[in-house]
Biotite code that builds the C-alpha atoms (Angstrom):
import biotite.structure as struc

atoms = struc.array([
    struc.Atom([159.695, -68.388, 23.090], chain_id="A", res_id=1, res_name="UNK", atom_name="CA", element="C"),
    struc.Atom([157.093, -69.653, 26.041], chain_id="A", res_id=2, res_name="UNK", atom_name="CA", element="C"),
    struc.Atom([157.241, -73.039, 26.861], chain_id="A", res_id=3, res_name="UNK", atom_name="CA", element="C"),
    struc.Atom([154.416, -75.333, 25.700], chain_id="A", res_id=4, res_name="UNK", atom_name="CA", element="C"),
    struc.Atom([152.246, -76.291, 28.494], chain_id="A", res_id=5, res_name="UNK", atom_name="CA", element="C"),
    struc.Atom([151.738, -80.228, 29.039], chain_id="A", res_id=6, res_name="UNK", atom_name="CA", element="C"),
    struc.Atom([148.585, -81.420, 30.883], chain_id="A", res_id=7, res_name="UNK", atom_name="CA", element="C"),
    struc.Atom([148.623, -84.656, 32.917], chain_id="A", res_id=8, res_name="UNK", atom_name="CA", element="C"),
    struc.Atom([145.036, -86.633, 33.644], chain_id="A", res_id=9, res_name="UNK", atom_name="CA", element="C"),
    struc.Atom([143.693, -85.555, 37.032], chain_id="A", res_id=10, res_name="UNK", atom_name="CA", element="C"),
    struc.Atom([143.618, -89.410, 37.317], chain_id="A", res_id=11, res_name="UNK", atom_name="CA", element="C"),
    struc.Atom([147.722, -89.952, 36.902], chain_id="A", res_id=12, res_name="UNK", atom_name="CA", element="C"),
    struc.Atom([148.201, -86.570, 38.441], chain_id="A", res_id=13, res_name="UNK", atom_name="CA", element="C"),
    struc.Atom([146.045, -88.379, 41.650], chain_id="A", res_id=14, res_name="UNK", atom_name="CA", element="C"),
    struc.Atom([148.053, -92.242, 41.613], chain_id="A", res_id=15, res_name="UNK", atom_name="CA", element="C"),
    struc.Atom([151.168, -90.119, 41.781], chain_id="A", res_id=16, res_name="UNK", atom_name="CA", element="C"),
    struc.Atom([150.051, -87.978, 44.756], chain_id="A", res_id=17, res_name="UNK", atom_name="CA", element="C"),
    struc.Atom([148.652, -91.002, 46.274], chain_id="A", res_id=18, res_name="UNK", atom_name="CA", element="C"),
    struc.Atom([151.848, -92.854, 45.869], chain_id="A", res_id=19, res_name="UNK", atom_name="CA", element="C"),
    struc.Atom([153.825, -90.224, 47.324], chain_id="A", res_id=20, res_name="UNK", atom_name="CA", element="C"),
    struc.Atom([151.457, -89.446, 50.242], chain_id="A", res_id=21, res_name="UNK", atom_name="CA", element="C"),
    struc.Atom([151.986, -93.819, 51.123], chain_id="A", res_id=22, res_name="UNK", atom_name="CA", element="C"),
    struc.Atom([155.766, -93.300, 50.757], chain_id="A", res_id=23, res_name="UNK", atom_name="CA", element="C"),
    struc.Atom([155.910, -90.870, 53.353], chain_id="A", res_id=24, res_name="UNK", atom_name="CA", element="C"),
    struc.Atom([153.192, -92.124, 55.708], chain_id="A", res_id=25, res_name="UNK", atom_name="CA", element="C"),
    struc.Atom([155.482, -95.295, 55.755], chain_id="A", res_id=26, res_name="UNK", atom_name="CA", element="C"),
    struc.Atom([158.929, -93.469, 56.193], chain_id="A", res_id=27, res_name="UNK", atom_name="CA", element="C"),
    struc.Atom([157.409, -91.275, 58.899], chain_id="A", res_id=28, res_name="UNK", atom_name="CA", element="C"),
    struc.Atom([155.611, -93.975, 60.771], chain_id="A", res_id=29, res_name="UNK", atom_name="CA", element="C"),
    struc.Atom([157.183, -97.330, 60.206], chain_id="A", res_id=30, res_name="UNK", atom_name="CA", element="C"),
    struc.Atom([156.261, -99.135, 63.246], chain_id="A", res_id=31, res_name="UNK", atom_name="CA", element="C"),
    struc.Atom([152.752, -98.933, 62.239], chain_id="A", res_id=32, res_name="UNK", atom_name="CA", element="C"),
    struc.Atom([153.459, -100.047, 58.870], chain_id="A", res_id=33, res_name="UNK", atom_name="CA", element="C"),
    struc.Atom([152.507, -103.696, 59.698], chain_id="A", res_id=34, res_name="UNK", atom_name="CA", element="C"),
    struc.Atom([149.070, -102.584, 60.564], chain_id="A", res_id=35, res_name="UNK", atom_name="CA", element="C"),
    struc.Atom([148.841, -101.195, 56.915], chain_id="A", res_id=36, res_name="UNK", atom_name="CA", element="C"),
    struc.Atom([149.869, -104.569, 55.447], chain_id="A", res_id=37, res_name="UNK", atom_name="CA", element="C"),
    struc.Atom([153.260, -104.498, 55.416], chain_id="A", res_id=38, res_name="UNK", atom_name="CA", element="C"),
    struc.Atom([156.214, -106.957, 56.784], chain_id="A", res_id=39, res_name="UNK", atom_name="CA", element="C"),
    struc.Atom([157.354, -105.178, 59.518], chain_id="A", res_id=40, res_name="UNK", atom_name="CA", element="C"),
    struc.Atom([161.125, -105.404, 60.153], chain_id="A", res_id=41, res_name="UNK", atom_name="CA", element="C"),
    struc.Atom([162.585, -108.363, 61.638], chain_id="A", res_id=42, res_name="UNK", atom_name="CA", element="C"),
    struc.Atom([163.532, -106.441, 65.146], chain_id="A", res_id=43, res_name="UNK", atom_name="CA", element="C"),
    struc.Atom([159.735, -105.179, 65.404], chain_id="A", res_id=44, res_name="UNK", atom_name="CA", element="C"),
    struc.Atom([157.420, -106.783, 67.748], chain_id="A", res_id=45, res_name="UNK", atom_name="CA", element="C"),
    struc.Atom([154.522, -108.704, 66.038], chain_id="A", res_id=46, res_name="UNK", atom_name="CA", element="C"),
    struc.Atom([150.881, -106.552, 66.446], chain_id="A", res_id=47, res_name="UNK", atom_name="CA", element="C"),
    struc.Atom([149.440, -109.938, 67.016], chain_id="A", res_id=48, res_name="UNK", atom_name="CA", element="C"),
    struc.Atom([151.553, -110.607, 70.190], chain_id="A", res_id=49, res_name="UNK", atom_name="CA", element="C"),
    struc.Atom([150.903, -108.981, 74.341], chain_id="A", res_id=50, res_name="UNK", atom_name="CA", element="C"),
    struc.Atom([153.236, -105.848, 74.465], chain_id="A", res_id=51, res_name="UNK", atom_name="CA", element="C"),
    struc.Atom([154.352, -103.673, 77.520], chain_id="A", res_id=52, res_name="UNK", atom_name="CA", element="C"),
    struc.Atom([152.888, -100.434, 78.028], chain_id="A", res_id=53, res_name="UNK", atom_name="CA", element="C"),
    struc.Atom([155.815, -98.516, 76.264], chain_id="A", res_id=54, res_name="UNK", atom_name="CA", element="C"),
    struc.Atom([155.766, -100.881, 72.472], chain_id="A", res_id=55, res_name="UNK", atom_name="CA", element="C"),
    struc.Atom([152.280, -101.143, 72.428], chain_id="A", res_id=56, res_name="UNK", atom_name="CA", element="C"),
    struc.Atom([151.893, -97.116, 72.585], chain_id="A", res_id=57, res_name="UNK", atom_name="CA", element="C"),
    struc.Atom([155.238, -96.476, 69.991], chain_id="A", res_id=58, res_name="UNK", atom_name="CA", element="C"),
    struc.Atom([152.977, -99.074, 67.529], chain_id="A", res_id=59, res_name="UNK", atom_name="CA", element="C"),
    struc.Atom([149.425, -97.487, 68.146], chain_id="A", res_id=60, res_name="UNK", atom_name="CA", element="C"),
    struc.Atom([150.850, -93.907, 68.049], chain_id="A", res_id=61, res_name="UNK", atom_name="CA", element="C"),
    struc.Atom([149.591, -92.988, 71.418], chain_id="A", res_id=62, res_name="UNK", atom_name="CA", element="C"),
    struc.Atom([150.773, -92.148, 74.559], chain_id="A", res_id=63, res_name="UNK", atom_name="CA", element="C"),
    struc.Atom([151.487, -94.893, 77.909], chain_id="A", res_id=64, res_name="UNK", atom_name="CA", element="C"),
    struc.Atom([148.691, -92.728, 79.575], chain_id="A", res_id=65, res_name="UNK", atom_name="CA", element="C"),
    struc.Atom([146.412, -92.122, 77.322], chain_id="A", res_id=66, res_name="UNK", atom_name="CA", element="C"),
    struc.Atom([146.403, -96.206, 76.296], chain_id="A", res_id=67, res_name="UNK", atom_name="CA", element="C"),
    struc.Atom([145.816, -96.342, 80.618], chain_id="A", res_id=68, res_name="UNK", atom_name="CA", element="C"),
    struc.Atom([142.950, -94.223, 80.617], chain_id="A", res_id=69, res_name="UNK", atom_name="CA", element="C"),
    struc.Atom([141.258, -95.933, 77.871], chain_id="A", res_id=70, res_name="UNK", atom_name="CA", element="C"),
    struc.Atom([141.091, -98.709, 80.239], chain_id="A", res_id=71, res_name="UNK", atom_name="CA", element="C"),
    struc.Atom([139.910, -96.822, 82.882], chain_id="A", res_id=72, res_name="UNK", atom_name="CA", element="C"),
    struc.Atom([136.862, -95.262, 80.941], chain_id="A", res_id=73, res_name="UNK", atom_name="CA", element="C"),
    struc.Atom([136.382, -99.624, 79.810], chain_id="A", res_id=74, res_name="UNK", atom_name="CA", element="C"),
    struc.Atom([137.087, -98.647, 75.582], chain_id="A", res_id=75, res_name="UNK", atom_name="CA", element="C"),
    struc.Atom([140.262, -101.085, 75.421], chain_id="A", res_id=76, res_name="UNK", atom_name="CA", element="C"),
    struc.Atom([138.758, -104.024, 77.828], chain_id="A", res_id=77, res_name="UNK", atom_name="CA", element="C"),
    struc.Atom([140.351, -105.943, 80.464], chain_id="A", res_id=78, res_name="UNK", atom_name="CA", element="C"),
    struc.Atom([140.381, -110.190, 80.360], chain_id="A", res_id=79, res_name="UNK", atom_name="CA", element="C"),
    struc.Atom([137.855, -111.572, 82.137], chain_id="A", res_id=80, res_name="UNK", atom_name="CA", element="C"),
    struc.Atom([134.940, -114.421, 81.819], chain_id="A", res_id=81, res_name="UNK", atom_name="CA", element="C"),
    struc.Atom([132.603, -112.452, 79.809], chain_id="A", res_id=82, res_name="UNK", atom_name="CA", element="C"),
    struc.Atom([134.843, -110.622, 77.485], chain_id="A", res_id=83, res_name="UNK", atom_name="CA", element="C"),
    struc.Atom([135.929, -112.965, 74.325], chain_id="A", res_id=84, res_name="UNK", atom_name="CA", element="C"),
    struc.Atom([139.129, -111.302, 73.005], chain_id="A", res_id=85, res_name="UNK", atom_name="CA", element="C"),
    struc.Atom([140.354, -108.680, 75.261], chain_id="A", res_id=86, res_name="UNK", atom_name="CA", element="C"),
    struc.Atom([142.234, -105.746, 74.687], chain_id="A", res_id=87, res_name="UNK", atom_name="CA", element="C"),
    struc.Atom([144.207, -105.687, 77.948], chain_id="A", res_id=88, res_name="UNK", atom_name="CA", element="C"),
    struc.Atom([145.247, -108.573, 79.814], chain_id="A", res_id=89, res_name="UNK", atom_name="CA", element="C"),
    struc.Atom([146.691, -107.549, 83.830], chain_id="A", res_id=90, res_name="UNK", atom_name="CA", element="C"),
    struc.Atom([149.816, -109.335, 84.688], chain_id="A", res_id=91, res_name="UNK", atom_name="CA", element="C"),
    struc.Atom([150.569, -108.227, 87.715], chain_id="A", res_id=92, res_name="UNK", atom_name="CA", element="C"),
    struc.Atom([152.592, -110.392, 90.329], chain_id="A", res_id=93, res_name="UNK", atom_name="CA", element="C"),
    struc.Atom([150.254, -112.572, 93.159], chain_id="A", res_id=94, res_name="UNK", atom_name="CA", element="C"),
    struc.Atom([149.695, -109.867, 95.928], chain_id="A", res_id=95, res_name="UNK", atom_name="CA", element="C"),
    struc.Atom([150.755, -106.663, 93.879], chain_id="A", res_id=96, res_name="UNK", atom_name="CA", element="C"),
    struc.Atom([148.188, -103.963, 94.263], chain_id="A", res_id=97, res_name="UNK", atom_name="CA", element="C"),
    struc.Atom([149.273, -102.106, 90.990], chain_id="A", res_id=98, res_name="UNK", atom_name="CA", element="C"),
    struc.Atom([148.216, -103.536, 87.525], chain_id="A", res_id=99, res_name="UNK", atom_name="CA", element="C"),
    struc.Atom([150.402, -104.069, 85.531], chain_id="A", res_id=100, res_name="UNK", atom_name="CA", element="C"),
    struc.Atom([149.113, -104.280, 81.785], chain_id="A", res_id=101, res_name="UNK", atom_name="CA", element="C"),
    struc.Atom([150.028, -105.932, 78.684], chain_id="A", res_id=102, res_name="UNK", atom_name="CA", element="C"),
    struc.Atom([148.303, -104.338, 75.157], chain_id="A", res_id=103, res_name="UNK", atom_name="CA", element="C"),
    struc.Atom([147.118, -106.640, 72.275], chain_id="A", res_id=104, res_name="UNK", atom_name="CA", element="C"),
    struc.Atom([147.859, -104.354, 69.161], chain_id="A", res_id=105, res_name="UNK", atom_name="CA", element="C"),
    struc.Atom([145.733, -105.954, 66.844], chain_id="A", res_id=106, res_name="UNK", atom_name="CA", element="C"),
    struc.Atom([143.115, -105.779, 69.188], chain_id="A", res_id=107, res_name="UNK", atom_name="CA", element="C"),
    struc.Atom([143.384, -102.550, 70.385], chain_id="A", res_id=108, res_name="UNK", atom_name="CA", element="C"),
    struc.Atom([144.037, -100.698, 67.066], chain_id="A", res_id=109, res_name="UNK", atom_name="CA", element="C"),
    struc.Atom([140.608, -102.283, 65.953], chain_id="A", res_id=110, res_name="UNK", atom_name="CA", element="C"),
    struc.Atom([138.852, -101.470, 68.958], chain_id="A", res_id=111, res_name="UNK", atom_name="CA", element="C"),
    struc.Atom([140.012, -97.662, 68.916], chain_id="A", res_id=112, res_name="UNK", atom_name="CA", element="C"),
    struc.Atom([138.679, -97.009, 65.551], chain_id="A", res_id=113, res_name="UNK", atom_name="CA", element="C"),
    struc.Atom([135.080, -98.282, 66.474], chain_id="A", res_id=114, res_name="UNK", atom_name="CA", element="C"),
    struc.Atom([133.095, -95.129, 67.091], chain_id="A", res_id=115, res_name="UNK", atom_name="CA", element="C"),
    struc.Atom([131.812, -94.315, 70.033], chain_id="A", res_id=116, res_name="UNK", atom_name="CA", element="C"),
    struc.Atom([128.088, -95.200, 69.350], chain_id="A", res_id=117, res_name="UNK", atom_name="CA", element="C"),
    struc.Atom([128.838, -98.675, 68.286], chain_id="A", res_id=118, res_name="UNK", atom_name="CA", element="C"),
    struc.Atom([131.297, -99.859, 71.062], chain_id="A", res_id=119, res_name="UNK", atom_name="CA", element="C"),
])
């Protein structure tokens, strides 16, 4: 009268979780999805590309301030001479006192998962 019991591999039972998990990682945060390896859709702004304040934070999952402060504190670095690939680049109009920054993606995704030790 009891049903028979069916055991699945901890293995299968595992590639379906993990499949699942990546389905809804990708639903719930598709503007990141390039960064995972995905084509991101045609309307999406390349990670490779310089991106106002407001894209570059939707893409990194952070917040327009908290993306500004990094600079402050020097984690996400400005362009200058002695820095090779920059994170932030200041585009700011001749005379304007107020910087006005443009993200690298790429860049800055890489450079915030760097621990702090080894920046």
């Amino acid at each position: 009268m009891g049903e028979e019991q069916q055991y699945i591999p901890l293995s299968q039972l595992e590639a379906v979780v993990d499949a699942m998990v990546e389905k809804k990682m990708r639903e719930k945060f598709g503007a990141i999805a390039s960064l995972l390896g995905e084509n991101p859709p045609e309307n999406s702004p390349k990670t490779t590309e310089w991106l106002n304040p407001q894209d570059a934070s939707k893409l990194l999952g952070r917040s327009v301030r908290y993306l500004s402060k990094m600079v402050d504190e020097g984690i996400l670095r400005l362009q200058a001479k002695n820095v090779r690939l920059p994170e932030v680049r200041d585009v700011r109009l001749p005379g304007s006192a107020r910087p006005s920054y443009q993200y690298h993606v790429e860049r800055c995704q890489k450079r915030l998962t760097v621990p702090p030790e080894e920046r």
